[in-house]
FIMI-537900 format. One line per 2 residues: number of its first residue (from 1); their letters; for each residue x, y, z of C-alpha. Coordinates in Angstrom, 3 decimals, m for minus. Each point is the difference from the previous one (the first is absolute). Layout:
// residues N
NUM) A) X/Y/Z ~ ...
//
This chain:
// residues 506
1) XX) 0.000/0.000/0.000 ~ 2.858/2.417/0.830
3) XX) 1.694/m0.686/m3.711 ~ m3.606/0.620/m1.398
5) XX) 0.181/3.316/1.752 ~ 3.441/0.943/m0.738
7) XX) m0.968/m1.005/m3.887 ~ m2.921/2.616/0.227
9) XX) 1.425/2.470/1.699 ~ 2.865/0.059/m2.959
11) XX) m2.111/0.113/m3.137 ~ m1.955/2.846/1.710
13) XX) 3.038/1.593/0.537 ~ 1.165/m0.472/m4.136
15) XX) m3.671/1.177/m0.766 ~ 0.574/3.318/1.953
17) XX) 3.600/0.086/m1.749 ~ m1.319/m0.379/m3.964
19) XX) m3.060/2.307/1.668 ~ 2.427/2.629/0.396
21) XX) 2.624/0.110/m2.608 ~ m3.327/0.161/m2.339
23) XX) m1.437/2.974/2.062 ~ 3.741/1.817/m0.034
25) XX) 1.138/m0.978/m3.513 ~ m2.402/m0.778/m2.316
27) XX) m3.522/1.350/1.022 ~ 0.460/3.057/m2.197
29) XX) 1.679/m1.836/m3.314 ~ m2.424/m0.911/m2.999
31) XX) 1.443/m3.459/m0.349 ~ m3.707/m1.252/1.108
33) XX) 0.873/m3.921/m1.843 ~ 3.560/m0.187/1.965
35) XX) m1.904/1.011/3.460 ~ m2.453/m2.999/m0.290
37) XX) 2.936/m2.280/m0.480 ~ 2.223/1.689/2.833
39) XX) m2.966/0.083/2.230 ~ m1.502/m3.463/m0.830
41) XX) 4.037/m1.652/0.464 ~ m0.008/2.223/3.586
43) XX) m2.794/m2.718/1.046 ~ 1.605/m3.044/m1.113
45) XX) 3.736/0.711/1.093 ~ m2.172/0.920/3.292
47) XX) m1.353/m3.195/0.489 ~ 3.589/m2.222/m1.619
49) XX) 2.457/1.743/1.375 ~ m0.267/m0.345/3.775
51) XX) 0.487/m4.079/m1.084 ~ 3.769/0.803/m0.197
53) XX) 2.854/0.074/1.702 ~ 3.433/1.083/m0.030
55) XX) 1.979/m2.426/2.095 ~ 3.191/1.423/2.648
57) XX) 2.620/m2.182/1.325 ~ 1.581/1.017/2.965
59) XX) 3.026/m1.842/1.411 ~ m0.197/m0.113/4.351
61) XX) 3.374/m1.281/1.818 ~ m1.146/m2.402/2.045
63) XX) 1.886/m2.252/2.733 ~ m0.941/m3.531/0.066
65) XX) m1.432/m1.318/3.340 ~ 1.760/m1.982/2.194
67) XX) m0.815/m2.804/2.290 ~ 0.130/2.414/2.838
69) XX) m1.994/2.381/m1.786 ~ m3.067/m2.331/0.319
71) XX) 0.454/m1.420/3.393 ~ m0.467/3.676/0.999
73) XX) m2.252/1.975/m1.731 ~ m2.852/m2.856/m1.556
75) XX) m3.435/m0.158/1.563 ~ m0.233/m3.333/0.423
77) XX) m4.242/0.459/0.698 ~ m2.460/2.282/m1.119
79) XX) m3.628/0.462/0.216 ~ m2.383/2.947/m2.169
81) XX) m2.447/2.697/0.609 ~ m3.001/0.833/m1.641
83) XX) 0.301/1.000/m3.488 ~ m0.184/4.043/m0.416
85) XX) m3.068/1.513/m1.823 ~ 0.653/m0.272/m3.651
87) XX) m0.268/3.947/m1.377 ~ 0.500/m1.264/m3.730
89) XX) m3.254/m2.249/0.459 ~ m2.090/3.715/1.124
91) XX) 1.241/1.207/m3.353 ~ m0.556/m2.502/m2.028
93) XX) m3.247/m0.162/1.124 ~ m0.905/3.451/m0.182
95) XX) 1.460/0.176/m3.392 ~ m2.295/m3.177/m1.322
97) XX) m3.184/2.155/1.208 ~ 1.629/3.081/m2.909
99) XX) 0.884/m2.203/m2.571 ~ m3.241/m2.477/0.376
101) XX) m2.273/3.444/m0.013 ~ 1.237/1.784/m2.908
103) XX) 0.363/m3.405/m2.147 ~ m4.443/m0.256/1.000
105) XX) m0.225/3.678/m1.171 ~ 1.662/m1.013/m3.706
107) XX) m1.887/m3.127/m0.158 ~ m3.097/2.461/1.090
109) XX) 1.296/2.096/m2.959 ~ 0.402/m2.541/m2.689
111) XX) m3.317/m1.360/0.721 ~ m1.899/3.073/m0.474
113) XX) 1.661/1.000/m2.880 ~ m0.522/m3.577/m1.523
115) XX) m3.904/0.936/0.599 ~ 0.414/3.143/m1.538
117) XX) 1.554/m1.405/m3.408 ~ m2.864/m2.893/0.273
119) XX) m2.407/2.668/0.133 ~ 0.612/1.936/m2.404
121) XX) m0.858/0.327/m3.749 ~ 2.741/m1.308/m1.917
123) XX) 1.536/0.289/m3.718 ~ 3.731/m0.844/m1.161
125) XX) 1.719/2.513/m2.099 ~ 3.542/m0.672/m1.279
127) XX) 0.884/m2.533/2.558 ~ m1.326/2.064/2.496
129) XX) m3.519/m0.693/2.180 ~ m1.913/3.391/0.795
131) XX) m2.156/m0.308/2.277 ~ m2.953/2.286/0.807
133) XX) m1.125/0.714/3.466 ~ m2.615/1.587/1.978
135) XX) 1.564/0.031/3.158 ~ 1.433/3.852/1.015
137) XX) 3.866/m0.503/m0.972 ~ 2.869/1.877/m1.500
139) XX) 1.136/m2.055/m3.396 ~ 3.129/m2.513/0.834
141) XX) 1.513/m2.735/m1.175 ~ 0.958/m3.636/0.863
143) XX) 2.025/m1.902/m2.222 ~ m1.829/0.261/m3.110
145) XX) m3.589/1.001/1.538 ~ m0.788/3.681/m0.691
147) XX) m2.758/0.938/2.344 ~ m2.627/3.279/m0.237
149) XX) m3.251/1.283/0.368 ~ m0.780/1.444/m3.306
151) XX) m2.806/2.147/1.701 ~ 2.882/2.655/1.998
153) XX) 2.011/0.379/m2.825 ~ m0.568/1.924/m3.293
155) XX) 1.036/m1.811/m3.262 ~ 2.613/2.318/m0.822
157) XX) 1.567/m0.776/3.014 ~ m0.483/m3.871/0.027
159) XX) 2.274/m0.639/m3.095 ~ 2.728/1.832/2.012
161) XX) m0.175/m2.033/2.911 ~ m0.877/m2.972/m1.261
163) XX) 3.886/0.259/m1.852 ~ 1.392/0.534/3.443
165) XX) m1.128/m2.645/1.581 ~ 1.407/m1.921/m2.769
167) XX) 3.297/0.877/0.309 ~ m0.251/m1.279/3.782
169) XX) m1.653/m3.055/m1.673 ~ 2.767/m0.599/m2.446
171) XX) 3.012/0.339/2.314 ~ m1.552/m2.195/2.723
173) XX) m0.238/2.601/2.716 ~ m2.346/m2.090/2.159
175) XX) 2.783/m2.574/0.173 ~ 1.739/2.919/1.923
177) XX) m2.653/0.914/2.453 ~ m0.362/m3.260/0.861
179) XX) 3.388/m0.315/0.957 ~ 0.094/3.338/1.737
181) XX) m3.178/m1.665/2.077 ~ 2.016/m3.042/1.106
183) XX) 2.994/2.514/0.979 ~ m3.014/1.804/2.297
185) XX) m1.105/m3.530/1.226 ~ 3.264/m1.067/0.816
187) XX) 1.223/2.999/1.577 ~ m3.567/1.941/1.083
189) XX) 2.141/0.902/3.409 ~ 2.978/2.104/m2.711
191) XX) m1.645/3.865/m0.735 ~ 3.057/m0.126/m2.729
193) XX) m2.195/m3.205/m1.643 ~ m3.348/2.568/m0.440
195) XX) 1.835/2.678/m1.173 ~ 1.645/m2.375/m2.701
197) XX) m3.651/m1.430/m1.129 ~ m1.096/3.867/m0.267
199) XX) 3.040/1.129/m1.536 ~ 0.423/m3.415/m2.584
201) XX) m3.724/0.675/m1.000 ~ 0.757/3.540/m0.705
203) XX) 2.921/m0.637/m2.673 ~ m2.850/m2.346/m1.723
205) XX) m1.828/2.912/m0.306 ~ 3.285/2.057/m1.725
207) XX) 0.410/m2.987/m2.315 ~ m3.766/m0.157/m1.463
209) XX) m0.118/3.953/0.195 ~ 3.408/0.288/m1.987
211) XX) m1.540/m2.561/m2.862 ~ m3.192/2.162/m0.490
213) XX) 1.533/3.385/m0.301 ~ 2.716/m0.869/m2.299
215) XX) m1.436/2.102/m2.421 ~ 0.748/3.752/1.242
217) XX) m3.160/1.366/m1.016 ~ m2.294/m2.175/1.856
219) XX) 1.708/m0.008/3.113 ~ m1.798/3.753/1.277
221) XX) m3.485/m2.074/m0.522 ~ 0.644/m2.689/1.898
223) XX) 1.212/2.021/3.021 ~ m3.287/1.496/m0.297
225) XX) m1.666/m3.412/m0.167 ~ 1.704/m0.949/3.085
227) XX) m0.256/3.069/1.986 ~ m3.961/0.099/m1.214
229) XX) m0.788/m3.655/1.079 ~ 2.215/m0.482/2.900
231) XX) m2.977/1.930/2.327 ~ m2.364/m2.986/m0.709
233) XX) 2.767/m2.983/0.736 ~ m1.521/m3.361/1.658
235) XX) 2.920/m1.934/0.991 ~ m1.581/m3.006/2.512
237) XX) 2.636/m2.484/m1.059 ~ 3.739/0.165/0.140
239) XX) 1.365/m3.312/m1.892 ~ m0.923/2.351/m3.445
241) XX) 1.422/2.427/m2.348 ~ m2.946/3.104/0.631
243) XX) 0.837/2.140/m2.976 ~ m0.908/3.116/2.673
245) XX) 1.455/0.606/3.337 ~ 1.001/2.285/2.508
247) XX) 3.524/0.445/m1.602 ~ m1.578/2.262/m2.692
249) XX) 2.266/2.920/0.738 ~ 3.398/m1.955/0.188
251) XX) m0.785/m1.815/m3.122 ~ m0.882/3.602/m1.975
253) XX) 3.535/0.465/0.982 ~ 1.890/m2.897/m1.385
255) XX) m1.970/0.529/m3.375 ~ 1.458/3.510/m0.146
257) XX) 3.752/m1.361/1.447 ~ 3.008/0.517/m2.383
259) XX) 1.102/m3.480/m1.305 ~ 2.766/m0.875/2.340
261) XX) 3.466/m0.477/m1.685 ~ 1.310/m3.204/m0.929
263) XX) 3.425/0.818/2.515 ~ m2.546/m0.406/3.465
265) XX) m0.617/m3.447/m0.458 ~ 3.177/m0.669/1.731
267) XX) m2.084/1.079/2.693 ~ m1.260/m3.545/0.369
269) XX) 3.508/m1.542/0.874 ~ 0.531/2.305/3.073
271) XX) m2.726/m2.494/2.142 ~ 3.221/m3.009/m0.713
273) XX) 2.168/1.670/2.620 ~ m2.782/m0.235/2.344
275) XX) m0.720/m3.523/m0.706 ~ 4.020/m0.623/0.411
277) XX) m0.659/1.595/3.520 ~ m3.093/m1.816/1.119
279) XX) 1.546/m3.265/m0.872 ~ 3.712/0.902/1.912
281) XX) m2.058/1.166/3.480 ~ m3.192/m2.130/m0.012
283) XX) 0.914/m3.318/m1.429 ~ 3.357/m1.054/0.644
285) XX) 0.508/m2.595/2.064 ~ 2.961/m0.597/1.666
287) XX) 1.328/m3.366/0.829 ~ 2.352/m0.490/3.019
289) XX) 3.141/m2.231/m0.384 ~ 1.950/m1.456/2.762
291) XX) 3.813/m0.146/m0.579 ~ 1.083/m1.839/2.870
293) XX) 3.829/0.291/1.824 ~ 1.307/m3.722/0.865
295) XX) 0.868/m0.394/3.225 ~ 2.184/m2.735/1.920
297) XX) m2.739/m0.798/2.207 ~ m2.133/m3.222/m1.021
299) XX) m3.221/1.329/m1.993 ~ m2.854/m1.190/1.365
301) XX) m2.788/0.364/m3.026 ~ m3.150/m1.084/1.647
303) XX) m2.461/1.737/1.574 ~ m3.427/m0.582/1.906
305) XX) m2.759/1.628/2.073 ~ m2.270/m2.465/1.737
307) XX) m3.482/0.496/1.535 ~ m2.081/m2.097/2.475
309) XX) m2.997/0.422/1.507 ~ 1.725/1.476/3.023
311) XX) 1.315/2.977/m2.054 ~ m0.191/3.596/0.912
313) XX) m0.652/3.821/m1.519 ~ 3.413/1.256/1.231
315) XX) 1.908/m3.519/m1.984 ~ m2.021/0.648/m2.903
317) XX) 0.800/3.690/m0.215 ~ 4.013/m0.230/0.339
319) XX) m0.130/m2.749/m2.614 ~ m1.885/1.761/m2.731
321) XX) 2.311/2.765/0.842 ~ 3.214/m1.720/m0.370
323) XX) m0.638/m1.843/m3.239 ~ m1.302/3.326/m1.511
325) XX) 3.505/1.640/0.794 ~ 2.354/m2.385/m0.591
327) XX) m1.500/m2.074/m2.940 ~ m2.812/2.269/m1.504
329) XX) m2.456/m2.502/0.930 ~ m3.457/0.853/0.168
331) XX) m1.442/m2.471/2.345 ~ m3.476/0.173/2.071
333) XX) m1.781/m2.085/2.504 ~ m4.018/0.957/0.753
335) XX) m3.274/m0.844/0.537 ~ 0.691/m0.771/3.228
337) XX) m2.090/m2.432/2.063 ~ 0.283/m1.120/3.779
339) XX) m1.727/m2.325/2.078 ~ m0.723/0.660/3.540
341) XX) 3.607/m1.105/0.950 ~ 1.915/2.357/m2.219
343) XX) 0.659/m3.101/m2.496 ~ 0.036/1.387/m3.722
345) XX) m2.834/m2.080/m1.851 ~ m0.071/1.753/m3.400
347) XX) 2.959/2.212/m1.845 ~ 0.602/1.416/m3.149
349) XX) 3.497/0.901/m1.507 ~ 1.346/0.960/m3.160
351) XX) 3.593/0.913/m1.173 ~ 0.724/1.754/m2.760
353) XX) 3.767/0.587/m1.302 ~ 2.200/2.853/m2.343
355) XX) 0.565/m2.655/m2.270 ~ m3.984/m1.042/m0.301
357) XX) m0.657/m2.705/1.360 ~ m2.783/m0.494/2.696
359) XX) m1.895/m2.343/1.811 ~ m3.028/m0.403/2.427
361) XX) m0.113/m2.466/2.768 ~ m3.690/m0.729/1.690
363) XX) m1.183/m1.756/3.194 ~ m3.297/m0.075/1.540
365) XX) m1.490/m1.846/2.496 ~ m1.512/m1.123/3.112
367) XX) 2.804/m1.187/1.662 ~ 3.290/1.935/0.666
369) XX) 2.423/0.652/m3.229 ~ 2.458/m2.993/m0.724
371) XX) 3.687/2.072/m0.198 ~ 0.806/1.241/m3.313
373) XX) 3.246/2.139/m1.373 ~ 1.010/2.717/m2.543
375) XX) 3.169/m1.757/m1.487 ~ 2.323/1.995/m2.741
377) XX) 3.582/m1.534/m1.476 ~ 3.005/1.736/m2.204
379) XX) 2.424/m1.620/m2.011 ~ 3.896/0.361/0.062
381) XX) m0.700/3.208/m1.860 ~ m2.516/1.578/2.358
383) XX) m2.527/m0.586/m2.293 ~ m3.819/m1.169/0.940
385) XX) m0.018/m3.648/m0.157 ~ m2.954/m1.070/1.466
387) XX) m3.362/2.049/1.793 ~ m3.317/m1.034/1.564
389) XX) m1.542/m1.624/3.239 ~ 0.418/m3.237/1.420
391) XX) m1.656/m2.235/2.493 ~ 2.070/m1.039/3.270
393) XX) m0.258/m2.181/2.695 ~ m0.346/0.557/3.376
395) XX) 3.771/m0.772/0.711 ~ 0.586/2.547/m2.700
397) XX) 0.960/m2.167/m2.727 ~ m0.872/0.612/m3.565
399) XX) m3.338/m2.721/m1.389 ~ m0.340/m0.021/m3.970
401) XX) m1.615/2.688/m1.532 ~ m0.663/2.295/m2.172
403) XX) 3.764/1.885/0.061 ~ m0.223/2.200/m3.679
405) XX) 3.122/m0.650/m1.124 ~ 0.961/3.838/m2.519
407) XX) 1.640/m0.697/m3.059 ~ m0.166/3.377/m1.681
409) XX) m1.163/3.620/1.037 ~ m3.965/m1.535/0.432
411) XX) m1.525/m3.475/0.098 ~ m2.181/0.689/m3.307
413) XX) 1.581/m1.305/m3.055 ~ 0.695/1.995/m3.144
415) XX) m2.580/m2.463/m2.210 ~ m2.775/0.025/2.617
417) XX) m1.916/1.698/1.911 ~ 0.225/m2.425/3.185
419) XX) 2.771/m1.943/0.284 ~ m0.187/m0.854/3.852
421) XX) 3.172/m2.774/0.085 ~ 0.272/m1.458/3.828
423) XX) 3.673/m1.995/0.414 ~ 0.207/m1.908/3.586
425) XX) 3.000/m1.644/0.662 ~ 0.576/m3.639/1.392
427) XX) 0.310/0.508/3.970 ~ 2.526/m2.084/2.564
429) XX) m3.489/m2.131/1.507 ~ 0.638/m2.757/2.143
431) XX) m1.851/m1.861/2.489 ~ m3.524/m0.398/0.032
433) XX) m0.664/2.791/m2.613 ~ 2.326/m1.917/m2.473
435) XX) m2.472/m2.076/m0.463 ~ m3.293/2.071/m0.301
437) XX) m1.777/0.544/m3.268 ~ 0.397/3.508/m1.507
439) XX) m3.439/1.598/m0.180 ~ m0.528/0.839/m3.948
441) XX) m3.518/1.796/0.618 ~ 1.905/2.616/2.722
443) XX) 1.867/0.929/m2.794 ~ m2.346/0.447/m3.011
445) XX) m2.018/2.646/1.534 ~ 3.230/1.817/m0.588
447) XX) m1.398/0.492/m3.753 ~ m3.408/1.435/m1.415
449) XX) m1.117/m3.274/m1.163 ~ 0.621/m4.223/0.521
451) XX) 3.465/m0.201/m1.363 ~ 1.261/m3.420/m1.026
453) XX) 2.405/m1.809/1.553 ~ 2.840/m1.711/m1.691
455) XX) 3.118/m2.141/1.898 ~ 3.122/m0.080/m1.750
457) XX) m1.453/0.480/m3.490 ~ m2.869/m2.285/0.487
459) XX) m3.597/1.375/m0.452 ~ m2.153/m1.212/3.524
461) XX) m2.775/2.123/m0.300 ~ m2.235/1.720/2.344
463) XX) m1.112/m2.573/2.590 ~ 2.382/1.600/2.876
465) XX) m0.857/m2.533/2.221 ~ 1.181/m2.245/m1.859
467) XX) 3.602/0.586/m0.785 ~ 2.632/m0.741/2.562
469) XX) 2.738/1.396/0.664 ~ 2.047/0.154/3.107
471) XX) 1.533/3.234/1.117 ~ 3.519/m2.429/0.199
473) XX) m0.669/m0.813/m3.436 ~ m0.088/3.786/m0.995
475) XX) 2.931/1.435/m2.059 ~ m1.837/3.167/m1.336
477) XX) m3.656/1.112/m0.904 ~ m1.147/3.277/m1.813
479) XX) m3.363/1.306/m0.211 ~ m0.916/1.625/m3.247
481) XX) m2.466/2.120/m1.019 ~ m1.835/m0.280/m3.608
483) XX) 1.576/2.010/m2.560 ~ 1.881/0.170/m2.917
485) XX) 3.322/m1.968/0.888 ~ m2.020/m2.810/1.533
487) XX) m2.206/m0.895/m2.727 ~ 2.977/0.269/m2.253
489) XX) 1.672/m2.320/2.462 ~ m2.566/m2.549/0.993
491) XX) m2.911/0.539/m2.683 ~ m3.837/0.447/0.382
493) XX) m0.316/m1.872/3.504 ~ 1.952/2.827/1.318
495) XX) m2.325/2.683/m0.926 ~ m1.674/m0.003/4.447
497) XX) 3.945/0.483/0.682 ~ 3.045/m2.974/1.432
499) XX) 1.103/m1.647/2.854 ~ 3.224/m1.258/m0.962
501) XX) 2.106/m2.913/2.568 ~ 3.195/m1.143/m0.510
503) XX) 1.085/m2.700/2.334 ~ 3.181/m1.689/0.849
505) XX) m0.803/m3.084/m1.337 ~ 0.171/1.698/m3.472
//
């Protein structure tokens, strides 16, 4: 919801830009055509640009942590407070009611106009359908309807108007409106978005009035055409072309406006530098890159944060705190829940990292929490290895599960859109446990749908209870979401996702 935000708040931003180098710049110039496309282009950069990113690498000199390092600053057990109210969600919400309000009024709009057209008395004439009306309005047009009420105009008069609205017709002005009335929906909240839809609207007007006074000598007559209908105007829609409006004295104007030399259209290239600008302070993003000073010390390369159902406000607090500042972790535990002996019973966390990755971990329940951790693993080259949550035992020993093992910047693959790929690694079981059955349903709830199951390269299928394997048996098993690089893998019965087991017979 926040990006969403951000997103908006940017194109509005672009919209008031283009808004402004048009009012400065080119308000005054008679190249009407080149306007349109400036103005029209200001939407769309508006709503493309604020996609991209320039990307920033920073190198940070880091020292690598030490044995010692651990024993005396990690929390070893943390608990969570209730999650703060979400601001971004009162937004959002208050920007649906805008956007779902003024999208009714169009659909209001269409409608009635569609009745209007139904209505009326129709004939084509050179590709074009007039239509005659009874209802009180000002001529307009919408694509190629040309709508009147032959009854408030004279017929010397008609012919005149009749060849505006065809120039509006011709060059698809009603394609523009319609744009500049998703801008409004999409930005209602922007006063730079209304003044765009009033000001795009009146360079239509320049284009159709520059067409119809071409001809020197009839441009004094239709001034007076305009300036003698313009008292009775009916405008009750706005989705049209009304060949009158209350721009009557502006337009008068630009009919009489020397042609503006050929040299000012480099006018139009003065709004890049401001476009280089936007781009350089709102959307670079700047990725942090840890250099990291050997030292003679042993390196010690994992870490973990555990929670029970015993954990407290103060534990949780000092751990979110130190993985923010010393790994640019962003990790969370609420929704909070405690029975009458201070026992957690239900708990919400989520991580998310600089490099993108993230995970949510979930319990709920009757009964007090069984202890969980936050576990996170670099390489030789202080590079994220592995990320996620765990399960643990009481004893504080790691169980198998679902550990999400990074093996680029994110865990979504370039060819698909979910790519969720699970690696657990054989553990050092003996006793009793050695010879327990590894439960195969735990672990397909892990994916969206019944994955099947196949042991070293044989297909078993999806009876769970069925297959048998012992966790002594276990060399390695990977859970695999459906997507692209299974089904090129394994075929159609991997399209509800994999669980993969190698043992050590094989």
């Amino acid at each position: 919801m926040e990006a969403f935000a951000i997103y908006i708040l940017k194109s509005s931003g672009l919209i008031a830009l283009f808004y402004l180098c048009y009012r400065v710049l080119l308000e005054e110039e008679t190249f009407f055509q080149a306007n349109r496309h400036f103005l029209i282009a200001g939407i769309l950069i508006s709503f493309v640009l604020p996609y991209y990113n320039l990307t920033k690498t920073i190198l940070i000199d880091t020292v690598a942590i030490s044995q010692s390092d651990i024993e005396n600053n990690i929390a070893p057990v943390i608990s969570s407070v209730e999650a703060p109210f979400d601001w971004w969600q009162l937004v959002v919400f208050v920007y649906s009611i805008g956007f779902l309000f003024f999208l009714g009024r169009l659909v209001v709009q269409l409608l009635s106009l569609r009745k209007l057209i139904i209505n009326g008395k129709q004939h084509k004439r050179n590709g074009f359908t007039i239509i005659e009306t009874h209802f009180h309005t000002s001529p307009f047009s919408f694509f190629n309807y040309i709508v009147y009420n032959p009854i408030l105009h004279e017929d010397t008069s008609l012919e005149t108007i009749i060849a505006h609205e065809k120039v509006h017709a011709k060059q698809k002005h009603s394609a523009d409106v319609l744009i500049l009335h998703l801008l409004c929906i999409v930005q209602w909240f922007n006063p730079f978005a209304w003044r765009y839809k009033k000001t795009t609207a009146q360079n239509l007007e320049y284009i159709a009035d520059a067409v119809l006074t071409q001809n020197a000598s009839s441009k004094k007559d239709y001034q007076y055409l305009l300036l003698n209908q313009s008292v009775n105007q009916q405008q009750p829609l706005t989705i049209i072309n009304p060949f009158f409006n209350s721009l009557i004295k502006k337009r008068i104007i630009m009919i009489n406006q020397k042609k503006s030399s050929p040299f000012k259209t480099i006018k139009y290239a003065l709004v890049l530098p401001f476009l280089a600008i936007f781009l350089v302070l709102f959307n670079t993003k700047t990725i942090a890159q840890a250099v990291t000073k050997p030292e003679t010390d042993i390196k010690v390369t994992a870490f973990s944060i555990t929670v029970n159902k015993n954990s407290t406000s103060v534990e949780l607090k000092h751990a979110e705190d130190w993985v923010k500042k010393d790994f640019n972790i962003d990790l969370r535990f609420y929704g909070i829940k405690r029975n009458k002996n201070h026992e957690i019973i239900s708990l919400k966390s989520d991580f998310k990292d600089s490099l993108g990755n993230s995970g949510t971990w979930k319990s709920k329940s009757s009964l007090p929490i069984k202890p969980f951790r936050f576990h996170f693993e670099y390489n030789a080259n202080d590079e994220l290895q592995t990320i996620g949550y765990e399960g643990v035992n009481e004893d504080n020993s790691k169980t198998i599960n679902s550990n999400f093992e990074v093996t680029g910047l994110s865990y979504k693959d370039s060819d698909a859109n979910t790519d969720l790929s699970i690696k657990i690694s054989a553990l050092d079981i003996s006793g009793d446990k050695a010879d327990e059955y590894i439960n195969i349903s735990s672990f397909s709830d892990l994916v969206s749908k019944k994955p099947i199951v196949i042991i070293d390269g044989v297909n078993k299928g999806y009876d769970y209870k069925a297959i048998k394997v012992k966790y002594s048996e276990l060399d390695e098993m990977s859970i695999q979401e459906a997507s692209a690089k299974t089904s090129e893998k394994y075929g159609e019965i991997a399209k509800n996702g994999v669980i993969e087991i190698k043992t050590k017979k094989k």
